[in-house]
ZASEGU-511149 format. One line per field, with one value per residue (C-alpha): x, y, z; residue in three letters. Coordinates in pm, 1 decimal. Each point is the difference from the previous one (the first is absolute). Layout:
east	X_...
north	Y_...
up	Z_...
residuo	ALA_...
END
This chain:
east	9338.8_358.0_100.9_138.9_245.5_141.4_356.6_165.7_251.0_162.7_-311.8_-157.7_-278.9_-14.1_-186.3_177.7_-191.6_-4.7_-137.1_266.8_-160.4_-300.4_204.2_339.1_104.0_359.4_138.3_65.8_-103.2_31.1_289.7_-177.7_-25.9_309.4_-190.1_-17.0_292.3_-90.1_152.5_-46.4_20.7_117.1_51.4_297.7_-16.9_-149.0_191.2_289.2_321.0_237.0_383.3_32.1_246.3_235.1_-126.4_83.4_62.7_-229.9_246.2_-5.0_-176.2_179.3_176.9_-320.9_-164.6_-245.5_-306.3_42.4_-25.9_-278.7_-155.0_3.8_-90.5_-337.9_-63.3_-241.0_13.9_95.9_299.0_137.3_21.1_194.0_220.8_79.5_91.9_221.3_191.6_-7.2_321.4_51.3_358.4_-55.0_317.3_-57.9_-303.1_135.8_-110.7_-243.2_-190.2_-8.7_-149.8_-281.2_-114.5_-39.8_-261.5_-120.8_-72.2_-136.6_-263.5_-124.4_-1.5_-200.4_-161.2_-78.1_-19.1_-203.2_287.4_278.4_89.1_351.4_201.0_295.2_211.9_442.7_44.7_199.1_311.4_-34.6_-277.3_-151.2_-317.8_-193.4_36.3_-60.7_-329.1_-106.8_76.9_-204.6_-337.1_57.7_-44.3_-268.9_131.5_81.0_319.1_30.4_327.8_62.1_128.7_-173.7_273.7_-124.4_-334.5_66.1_77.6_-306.1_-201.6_64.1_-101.3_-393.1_32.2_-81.3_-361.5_-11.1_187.9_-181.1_-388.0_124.1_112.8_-226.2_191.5_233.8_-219.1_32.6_418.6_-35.5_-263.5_303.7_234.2_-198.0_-85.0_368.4_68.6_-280.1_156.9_323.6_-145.5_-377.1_-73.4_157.7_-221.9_112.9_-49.3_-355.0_-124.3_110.9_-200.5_-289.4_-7.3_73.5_-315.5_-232.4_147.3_-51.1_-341.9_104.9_-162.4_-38.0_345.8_116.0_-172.6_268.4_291.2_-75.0_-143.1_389.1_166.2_-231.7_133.9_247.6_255.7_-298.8_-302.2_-60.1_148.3_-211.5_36.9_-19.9_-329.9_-156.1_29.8_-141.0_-299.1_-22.6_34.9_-308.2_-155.9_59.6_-121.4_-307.4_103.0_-112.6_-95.5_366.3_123.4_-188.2_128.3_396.4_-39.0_-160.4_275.1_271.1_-219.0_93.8_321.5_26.3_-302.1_119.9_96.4_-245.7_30.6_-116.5_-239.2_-138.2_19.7_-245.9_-217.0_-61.2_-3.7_-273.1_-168.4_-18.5_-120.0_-344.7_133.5_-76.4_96.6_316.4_99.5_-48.2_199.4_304.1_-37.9_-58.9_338.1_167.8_-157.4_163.8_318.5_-3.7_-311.7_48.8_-22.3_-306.5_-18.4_-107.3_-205.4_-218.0_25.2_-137.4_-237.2_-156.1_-37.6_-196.8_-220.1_-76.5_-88.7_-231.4_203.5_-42.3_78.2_331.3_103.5_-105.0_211.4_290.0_-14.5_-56.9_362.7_133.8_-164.4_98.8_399.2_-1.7_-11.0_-252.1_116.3_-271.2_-109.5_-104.3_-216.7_-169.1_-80.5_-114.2_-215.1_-141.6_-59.5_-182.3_-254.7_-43.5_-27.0_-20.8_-273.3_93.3_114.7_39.2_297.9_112.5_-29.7_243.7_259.2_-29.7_60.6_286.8_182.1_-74.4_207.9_259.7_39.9_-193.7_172.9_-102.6_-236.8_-150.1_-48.1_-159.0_-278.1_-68.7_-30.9_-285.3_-147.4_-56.9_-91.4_-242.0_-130.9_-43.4_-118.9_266.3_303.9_317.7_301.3_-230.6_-33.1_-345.6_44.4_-14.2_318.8_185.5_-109.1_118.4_358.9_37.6_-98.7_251.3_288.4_-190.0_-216.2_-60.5_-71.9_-386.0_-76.9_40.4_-215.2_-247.4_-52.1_-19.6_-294.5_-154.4_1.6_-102.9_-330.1_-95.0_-4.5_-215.1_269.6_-87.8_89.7_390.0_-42.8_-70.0_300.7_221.7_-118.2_-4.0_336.7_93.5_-238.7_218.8_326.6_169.5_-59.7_-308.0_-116.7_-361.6_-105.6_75.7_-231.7_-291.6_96.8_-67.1_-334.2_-95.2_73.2_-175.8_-338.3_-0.4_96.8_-301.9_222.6_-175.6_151.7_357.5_-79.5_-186.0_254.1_319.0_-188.3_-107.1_378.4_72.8_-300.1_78.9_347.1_-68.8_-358.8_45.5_187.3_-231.2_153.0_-52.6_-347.9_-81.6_117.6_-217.8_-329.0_-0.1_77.0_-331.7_-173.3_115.8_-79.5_-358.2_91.0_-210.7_-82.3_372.2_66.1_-272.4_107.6_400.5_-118.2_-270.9_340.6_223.8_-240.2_35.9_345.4_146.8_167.5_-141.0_169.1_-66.6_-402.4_37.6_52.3_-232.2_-320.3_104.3_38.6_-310.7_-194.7_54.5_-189.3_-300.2_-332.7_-169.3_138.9_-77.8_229.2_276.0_-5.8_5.5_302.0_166.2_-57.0_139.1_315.8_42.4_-77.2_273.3_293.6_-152.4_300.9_-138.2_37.1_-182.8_-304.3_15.7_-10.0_-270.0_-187.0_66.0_-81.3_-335.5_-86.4_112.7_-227.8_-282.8_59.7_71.5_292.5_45.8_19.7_199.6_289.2_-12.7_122.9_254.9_148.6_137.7_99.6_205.0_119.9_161.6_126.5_18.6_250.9_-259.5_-92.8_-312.8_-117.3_91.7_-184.3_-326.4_7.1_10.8_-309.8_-178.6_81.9_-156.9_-324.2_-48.1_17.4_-282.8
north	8339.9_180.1_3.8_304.5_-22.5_304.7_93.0_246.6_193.2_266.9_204.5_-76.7_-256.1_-101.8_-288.6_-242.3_-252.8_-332.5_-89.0_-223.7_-261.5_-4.0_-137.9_-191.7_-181.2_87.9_318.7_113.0_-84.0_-322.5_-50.0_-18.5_-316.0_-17.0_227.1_-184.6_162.4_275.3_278.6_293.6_303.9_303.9_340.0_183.3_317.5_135.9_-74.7_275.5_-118.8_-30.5_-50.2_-357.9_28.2_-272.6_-273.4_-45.6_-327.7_-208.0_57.2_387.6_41.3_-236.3_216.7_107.9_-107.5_-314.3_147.6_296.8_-141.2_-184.9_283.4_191.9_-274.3_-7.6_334.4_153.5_356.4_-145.9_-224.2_239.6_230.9_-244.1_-74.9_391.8_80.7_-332.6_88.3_397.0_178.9_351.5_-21.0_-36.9_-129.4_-274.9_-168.9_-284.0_-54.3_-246.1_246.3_262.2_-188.9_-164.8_313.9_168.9_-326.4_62.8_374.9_-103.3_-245.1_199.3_353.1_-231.3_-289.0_172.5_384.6_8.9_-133.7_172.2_293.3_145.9_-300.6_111.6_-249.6_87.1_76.1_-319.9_44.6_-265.1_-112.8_-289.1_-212.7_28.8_407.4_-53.8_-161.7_265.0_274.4_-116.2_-86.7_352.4_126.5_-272.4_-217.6_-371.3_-118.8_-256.7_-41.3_-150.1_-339.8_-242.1_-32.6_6.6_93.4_427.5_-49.1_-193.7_237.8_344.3_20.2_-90.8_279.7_230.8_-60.3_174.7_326.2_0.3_-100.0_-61.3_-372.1_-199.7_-155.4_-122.5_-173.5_-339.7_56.1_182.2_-289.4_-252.7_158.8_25.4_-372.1_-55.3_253.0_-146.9_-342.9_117.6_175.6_-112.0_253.1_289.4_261.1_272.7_-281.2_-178.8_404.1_65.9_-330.5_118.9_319.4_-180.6_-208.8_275.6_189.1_-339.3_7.9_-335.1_172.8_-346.2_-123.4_391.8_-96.3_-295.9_176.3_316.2_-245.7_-194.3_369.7_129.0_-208.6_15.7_257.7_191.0_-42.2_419.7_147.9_245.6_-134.5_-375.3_115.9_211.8_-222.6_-258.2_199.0_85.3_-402.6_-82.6_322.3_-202.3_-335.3_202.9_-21.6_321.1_-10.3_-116.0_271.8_275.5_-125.6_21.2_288.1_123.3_-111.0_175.2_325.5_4.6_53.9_156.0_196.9_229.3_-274.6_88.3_-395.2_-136.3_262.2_-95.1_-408.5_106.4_180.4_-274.2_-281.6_219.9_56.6_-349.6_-80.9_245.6_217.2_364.5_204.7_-195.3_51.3_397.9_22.4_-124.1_176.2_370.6_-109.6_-59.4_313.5_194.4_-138.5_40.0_287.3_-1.2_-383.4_7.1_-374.2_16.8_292.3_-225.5_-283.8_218.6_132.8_-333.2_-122.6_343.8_-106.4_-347.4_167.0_212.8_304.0_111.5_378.5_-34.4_-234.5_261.7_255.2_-251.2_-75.6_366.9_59.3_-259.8_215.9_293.4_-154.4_-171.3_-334.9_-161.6_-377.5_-251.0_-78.3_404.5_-45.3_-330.1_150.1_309.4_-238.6_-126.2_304.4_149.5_-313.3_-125.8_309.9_268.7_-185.4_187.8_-295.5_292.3_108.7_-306.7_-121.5_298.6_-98.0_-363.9_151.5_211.5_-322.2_-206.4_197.1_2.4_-347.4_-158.0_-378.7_22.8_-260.7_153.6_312.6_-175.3_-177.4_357.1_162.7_-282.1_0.7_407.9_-72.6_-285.4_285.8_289.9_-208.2_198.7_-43.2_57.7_114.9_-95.3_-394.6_-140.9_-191.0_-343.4_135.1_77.6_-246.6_-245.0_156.2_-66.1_-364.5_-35.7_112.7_-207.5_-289.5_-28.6_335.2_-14.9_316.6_40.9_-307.8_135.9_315.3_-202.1_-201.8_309.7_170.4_-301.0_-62.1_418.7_-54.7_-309.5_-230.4_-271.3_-292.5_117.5_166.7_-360.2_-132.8_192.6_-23.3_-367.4_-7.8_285.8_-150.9_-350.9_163.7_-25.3_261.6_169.7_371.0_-68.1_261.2_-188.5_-247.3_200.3_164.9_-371.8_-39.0_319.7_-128.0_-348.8_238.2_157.4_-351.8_-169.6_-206.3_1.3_-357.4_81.1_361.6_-174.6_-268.4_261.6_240.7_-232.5_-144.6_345.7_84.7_-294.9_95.8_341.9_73.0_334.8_143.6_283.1_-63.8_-390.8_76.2_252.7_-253.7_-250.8_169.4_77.0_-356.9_-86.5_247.9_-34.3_-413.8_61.2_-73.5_257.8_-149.1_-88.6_380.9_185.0_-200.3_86.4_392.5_8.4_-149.4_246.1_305.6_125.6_6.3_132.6_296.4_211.5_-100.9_-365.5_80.0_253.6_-339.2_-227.2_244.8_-33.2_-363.7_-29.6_211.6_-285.9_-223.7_189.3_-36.9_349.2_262.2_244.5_-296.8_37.3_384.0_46.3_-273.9_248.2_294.1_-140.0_-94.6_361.9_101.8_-215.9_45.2_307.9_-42.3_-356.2_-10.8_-306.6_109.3_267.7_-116.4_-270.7_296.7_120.3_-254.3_-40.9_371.1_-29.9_-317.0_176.9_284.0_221.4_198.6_268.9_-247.0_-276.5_306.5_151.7_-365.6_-32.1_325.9_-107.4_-290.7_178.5_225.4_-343.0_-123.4_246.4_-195.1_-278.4_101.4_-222.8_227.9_333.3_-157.1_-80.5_373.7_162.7_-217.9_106.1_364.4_-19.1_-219.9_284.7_325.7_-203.8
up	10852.2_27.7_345.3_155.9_304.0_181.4_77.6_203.5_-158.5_228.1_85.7_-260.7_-3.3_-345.5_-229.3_-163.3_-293.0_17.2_-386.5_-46.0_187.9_-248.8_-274.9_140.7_361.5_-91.7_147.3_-360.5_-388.6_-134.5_-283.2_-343.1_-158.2_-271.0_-338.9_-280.6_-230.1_-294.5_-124.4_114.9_-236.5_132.8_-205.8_189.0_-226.5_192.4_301.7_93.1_-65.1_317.8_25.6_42.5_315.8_49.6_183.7_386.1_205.2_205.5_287.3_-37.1_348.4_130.1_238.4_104.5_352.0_-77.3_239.6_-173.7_-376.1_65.2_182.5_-317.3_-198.6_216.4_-50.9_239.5_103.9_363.8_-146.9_-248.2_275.0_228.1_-236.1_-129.8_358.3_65.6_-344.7_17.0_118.0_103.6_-186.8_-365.7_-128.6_232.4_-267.9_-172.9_-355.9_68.1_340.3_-211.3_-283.6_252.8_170.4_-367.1_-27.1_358.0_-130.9_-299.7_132.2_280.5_-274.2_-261.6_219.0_331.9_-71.7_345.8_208.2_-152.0_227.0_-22.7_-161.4_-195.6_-184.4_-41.0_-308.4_-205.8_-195.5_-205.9_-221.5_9.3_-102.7_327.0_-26.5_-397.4_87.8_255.3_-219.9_-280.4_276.0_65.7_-348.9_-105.1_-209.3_18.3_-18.8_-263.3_78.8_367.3_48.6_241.8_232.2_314.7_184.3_-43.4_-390.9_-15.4_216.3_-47.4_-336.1_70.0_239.6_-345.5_-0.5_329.3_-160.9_-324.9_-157.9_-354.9_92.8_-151.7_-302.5_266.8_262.7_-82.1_13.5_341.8_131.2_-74.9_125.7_380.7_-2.5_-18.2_264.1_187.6_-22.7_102.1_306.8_9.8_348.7_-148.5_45.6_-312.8_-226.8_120.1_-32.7_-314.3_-174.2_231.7_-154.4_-375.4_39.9_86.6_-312.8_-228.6_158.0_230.2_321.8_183.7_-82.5_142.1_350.8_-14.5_-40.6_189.3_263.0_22.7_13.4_272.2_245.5_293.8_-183.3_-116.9_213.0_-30.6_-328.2_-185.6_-346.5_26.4_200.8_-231.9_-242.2_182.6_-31.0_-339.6_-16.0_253.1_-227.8_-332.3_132.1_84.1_443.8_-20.6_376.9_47.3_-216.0_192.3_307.5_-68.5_-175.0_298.0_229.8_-235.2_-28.2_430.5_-102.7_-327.5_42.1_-307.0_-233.6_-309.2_-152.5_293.0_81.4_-372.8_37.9_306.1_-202.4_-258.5_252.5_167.5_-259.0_-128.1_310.7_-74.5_305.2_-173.1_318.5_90.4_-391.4_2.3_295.8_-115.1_-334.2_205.4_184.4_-332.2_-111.4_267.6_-117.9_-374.4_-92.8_-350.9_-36.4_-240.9_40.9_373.6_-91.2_-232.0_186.6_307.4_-200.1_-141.7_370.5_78.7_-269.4_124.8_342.3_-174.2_100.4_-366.4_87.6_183.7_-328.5_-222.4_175.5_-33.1_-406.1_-13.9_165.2_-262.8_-333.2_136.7_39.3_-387.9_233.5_-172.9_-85.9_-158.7_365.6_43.4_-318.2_119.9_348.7_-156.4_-201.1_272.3_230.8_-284.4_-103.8_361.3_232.3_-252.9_-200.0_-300.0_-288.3_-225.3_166.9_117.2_-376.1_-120.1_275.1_-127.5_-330.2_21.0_235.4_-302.0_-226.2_254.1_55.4_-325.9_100.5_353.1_109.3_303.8_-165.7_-314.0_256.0_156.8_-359.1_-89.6_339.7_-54.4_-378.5_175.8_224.4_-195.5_-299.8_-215.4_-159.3_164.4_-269.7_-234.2_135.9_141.1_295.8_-167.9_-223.4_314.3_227.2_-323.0_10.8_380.2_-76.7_-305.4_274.1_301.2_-106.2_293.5_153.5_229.9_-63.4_-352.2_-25.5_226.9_-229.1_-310.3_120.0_173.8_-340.2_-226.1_328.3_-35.9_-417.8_65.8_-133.6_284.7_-186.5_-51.8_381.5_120.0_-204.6_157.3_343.7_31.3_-96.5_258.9_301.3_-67.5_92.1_345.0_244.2_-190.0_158.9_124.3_-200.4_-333.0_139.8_81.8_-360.8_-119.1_178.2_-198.3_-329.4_82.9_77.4_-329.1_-190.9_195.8_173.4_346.4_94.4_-83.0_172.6_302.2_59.7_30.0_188.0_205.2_80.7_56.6_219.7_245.2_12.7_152.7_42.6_193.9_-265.2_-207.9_-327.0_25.9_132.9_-299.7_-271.6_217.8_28.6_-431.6_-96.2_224.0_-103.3_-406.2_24.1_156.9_371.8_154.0_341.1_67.3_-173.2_216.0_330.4_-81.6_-43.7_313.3_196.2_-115.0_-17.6_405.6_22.4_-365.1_-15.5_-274.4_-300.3_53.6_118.4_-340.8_-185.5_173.3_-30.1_-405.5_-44.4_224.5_-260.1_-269.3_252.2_76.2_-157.2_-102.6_-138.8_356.4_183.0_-308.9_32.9_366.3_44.8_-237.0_166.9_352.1_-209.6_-114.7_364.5_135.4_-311.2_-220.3_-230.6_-48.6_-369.2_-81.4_236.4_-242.0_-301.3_56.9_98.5_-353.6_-149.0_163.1_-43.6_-381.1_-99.0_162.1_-216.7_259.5_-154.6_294.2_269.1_-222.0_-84.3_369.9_84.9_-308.2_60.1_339.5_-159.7_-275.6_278.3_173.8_-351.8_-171.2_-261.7_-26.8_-424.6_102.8_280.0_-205.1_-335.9_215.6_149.0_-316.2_-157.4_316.2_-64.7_-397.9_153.5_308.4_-284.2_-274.8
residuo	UNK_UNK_UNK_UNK_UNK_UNK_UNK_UNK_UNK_UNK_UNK_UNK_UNK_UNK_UNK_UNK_UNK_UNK_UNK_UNK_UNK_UNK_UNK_UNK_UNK_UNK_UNK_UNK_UNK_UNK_UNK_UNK_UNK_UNK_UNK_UNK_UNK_UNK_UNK_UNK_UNK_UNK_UNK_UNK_UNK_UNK_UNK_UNK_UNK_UNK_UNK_UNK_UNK_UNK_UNK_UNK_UNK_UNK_UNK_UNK_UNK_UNK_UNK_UNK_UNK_UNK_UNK_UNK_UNK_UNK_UNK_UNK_UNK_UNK_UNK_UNK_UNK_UNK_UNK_UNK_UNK_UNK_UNK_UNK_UNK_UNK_UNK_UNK_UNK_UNK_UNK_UNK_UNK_UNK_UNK_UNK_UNK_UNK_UNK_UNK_UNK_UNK_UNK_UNK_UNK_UNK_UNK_UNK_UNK_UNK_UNK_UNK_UNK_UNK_UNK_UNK_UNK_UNK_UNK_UNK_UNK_UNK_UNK_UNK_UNK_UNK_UNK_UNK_UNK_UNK_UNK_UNK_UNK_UNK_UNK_UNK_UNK_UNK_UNK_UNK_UNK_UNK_UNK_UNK_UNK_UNK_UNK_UNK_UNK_UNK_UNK_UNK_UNK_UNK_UNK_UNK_UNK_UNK_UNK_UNK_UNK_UNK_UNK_UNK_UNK_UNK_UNK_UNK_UNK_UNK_UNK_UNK_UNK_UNK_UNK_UNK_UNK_UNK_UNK_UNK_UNK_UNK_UNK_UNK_UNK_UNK_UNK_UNK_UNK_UNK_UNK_UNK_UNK_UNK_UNK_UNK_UNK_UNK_UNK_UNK_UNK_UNK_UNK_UNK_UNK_UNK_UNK_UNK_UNK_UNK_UNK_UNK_UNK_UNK_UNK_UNK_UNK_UNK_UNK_UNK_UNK_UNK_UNK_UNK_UNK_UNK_UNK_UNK_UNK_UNK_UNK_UNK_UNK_UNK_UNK_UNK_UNK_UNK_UNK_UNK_UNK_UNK_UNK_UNK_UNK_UNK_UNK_UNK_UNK_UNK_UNK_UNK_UNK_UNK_UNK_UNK_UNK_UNK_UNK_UNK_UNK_UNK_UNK_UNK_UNK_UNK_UNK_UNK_UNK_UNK_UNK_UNK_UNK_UNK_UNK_UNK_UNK_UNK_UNK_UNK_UNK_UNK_UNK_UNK_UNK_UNK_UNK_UNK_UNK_UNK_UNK_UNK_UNK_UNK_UNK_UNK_UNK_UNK_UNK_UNK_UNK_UNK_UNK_UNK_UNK_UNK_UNK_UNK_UNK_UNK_UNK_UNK_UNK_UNK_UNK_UNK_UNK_UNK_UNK_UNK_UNK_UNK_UNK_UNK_UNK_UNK_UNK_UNK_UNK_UNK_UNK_UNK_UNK_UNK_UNK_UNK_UNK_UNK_UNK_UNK_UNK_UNK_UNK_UNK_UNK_UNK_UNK_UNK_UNK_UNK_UNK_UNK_UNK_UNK_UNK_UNK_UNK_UNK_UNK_UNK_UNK_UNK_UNK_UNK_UNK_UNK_UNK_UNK_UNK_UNK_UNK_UNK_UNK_UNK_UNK_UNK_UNK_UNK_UNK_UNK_UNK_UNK_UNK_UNK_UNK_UNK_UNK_UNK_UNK_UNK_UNK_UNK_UNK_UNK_UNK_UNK_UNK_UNK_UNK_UNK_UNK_UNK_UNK_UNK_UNK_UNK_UNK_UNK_UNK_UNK_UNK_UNK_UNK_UNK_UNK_UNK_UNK_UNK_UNK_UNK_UNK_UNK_UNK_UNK_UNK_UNK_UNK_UNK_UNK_UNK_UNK_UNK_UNK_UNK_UNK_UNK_UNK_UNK_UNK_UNK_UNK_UNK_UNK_UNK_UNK_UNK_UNK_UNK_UNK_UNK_UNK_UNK_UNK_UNK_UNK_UNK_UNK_UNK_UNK_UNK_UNK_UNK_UNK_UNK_UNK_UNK_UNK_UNK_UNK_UNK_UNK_UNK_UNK_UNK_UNK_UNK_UNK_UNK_UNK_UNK_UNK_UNK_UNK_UNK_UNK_UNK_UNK_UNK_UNK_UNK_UNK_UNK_UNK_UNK_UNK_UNK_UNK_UNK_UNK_UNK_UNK_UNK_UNK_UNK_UNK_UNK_UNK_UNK_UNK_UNK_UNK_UNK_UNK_UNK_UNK_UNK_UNK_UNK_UNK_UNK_UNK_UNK_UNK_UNK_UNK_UNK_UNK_UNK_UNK_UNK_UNK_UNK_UNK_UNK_UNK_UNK_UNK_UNK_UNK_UNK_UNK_UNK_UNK_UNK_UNK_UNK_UNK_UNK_UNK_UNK_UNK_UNK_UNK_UNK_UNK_UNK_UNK_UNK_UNK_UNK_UNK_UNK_UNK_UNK_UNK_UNK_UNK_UNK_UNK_UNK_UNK_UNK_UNK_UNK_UNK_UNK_UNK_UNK_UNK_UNK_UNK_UNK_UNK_UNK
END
């Protein structure tokens, strides 16, 4: 576990993170092992040309106080501060070459580095140009000088401070990362430089190797600074510390309460951590901030909808269609509102449809076009949900969902055999959704393979025996492999105490078990009575009607099927022979 200390900074009480000490005993990052040599190929152009300036001594702050130097070299808010105040002069023409040429840097770093510490530095304007105020002048306009020498620690430095300024930096990473292991090795506590890798590695996607480097800035010269900070967090975020995360954020948020990118690192690190309210909170106080941010509109309203507050999201994706702001997440809550509130598939199917011609190579619209085609039974731009589901799997092989849809369509057309194919593959994988498994047991019913079905359910049954979906998929493999004591004692257990849907479900798995016809009949009538949308209580009640040739009954039975399904073609097809058999 990360370990947190706290430090007093003025009034402020404020966290500082230990991660470091996770990884390293040293106070900062080990030096790499020498890299085995290869060329590197670099295309420069694209890179921005620059003046090549003429190259300046190793002695050319040598005039310049020692404590001073190396407090710029360090480069914390607190030194460069010290050391702007110690050089500045109310007399300009009193800045030799070399001051003014080091507070233009001192500007520079806390402008680029350390916007939040910045306050009213100015820098005396230089009369002379030079490679130092070369370098700074191209940070500022986002490009990366190609040109400098490595002279000294600043010629090495300040051009890696251009992935601070600008996002289009990639090509040049690995010359930037060289360039701060020498400036590390030439000043291994500076502060400017440790941050800067820190912030590299989370951009290369090296979050744990981040924690090292922001971990050997964040110390004595920089136990409080916003930025090394906040990216600690997105760090701890990234190595999934999302409790850690939450907390510094937290701890900023007391005192930049108005800072929208911390105010969202909070929001995800809440919501990764299942904590709905906490989540909403932050996004309202973004919200207040920035109104019009469509993204925290949909991301507010999708957290409505998982605290079944389905009318206040509603409201919200209505504010987004009635702006134009409606981005391929509007479309796949809309989706959602429609088929899992709403009820209505139609709809939700047309939504589906028009956010598949929007984004046709979109994988996570492509699984919620089949799962609609899946639902309604219908095509969606002309595709059936196999189709679909088959073109999320060609761009994700891997993708759960569109697997799960593919075996749920090949199990309703009774193609078991290729269901079971695909599921045993899918149940093998790490980190399977329980409900592929019970999706499994399923399959191994209608294959007739009660020992493969009884053996899983029962790993799964022992593993959580109070849970109702374990105890459902339980209950049919007894009752499916002829266990009917164990089955009947399992249901008489769980009888008293089920809330209706679950005693809606035991009354109809019970009526396979009973022995007359009166015992089958009045089972399913207490399952209607507890769950009267119960649609296989239904339709066995169909069925029973129908083979004793008593059409009225059978279709008032079938009709509230069809009115449940009513994109089931089997359902429709058996309520339309019922209607010619009722008018001979």
């Amino acid at each position: 576990m990360a370990k947190l200390r706290i430090l007093n900074h003025g009034c402020i009480a404020f966290m500082v993170v230990s991660i470091f000490s996770i990884f390293s005993c040293g106070s900062a990052p080990e030096a790499r092992p020498e890299p085995v040599a290869e060329e590197i190929v670099i295309d420069e152009s694209s890179a921005v040309s620059v003046a090549v300036m003429p190259a300046v001594k190793k002695s050319f702050f040598s005039s310049i106080n020692k404590e001073d130097l190396e407090a710029v070299q360090i480069g914390s808010p607190h030194s460069l501060k010290q050391a702007y105040n110690n050089l500045h002069k109310s007399v300009d023409e009193n800045y030799s070459d070399a001051e003014r040429t080091l507070l233009n840097i001192i500007c520079a770093m806390m402008e680029v580095v350390w916007p939040s510490e910045r306050g009213t530095m100015t820098a005396p304007k230089v009369h002379s140009l030079n490679q130092y105020i070369g370098i700074i002048d191209s940070v500022r306009n986002g490009i990366y000088d190609l040109s400098s020498s490595s002279a000294d620690f600043f010629s090495i430095l300040l051009p890696t401070m251009v992935i601070l300024s600008s996002d289009n930096m990639d090509e040049y990473y690995g010359r930037v990362e060289e360039s701060l292991y020498k400036a590390i090795e030439i000043k291994p506590d500076s502060v400017v430089a440790n941050y800067i890798m820190g912030v590299l590695c989370l951009r290369t996607g090296r979050a744990e190797d981040a924690l090292r480097f922001l971990n050997a800035a964040n110390g004595k010269y920089a136990a409080v600074t916003k930025e090394i900070l906040f990216a600690i967090a997105q760090a701890c975020f990234a190595t999934d510390s999302k409790e850690l995360a939450l907390t510094v954020g937290e701890q900023l948020l007391s005192r930049y309460p108005q800072d929208t990118s911390i105010l969202d690192l909070c929001a995800r690190a809440a919501y990764a951590l299942c904590d709905l309210d906490k989540t909403e909170s932050y996004i309202v106080r973004i919200l207040l901030l920035e109104p019009d941010n469509a993204d925290y509109v949909l991301f507010r309203a999708s957290i409505l909808m998982q605290k079944q507050d389905s009318i206040r999201a509603s409201s919200l994706l209505d504010v987004c269609a009635r702006k134009n702001q409606t981005p391929r997440e509007y479309y796949i809550l809309r989706t959602r509102l429609q088929c899992d509130w709403n009820k209505n598939y139609t709809a939700a199917a047309e939504v589906a449809s028009k956010a598949l011609t929007l984004y046709p190579e979109d994988t996570d619209i492509l699984v919620l076009a089949a799962e609609m085609a899946s639902l309604t039974g219908k095509p969606v731009e002309g595709l059936s949900a196999m189709e679909i589901a088959g073109k999320a799997l060609e761009k994700d092989p891997s993708n759960a969902k569109a697997k799960e849809i593919c075996i749920s369509e090949m199990y309703k057309s009774g193609k078991y055999q290729q269901a079971y194919a695909l599921s045993s593959s899918m149940i093998s994988e790490k980190n399977v959704q329980r409900s592929a498994l019970f999706t499994h047991i399923d399959i191994c019913l209608a294959l007739r393979k009660t020992t493969e079905a009884g053996n899983l359910a029962g790993r799964i049954y022992k593993e959580s025996p109070e849970d109702e979906e374990t105890q459902t998929a339980y209950i049919k493999v007894l009752a499916s492999s002829g266990q009917v004591a164990a089955a009947n004692q399992l249901i008489a257990k769980l009888l008293p105490d089920a809330n209706s849907k679950m005693k809606s479900f035991l009354y109809y798995e019970r009526s396979f078990l009973q022995g007359s016809e009166d015992q089958v009949l009045s089972d399913l009538r207490s399952s209607l009575t507890a769950n009267p949308r119960n649609k296989d209580s239904l339709y066995r009640l169909y069925k029973i009607y129908y083979n004793k040739k008593d059409w009225r009954r059978a279709q008032y039975y079938l009709k509230q099927v069809v009115a449940l399904d009513p994109a089931n073609s089997i359902y429709v097809r058996q309520n339309a022979e019922l209607d010619k058999l009722l008018k001979r």
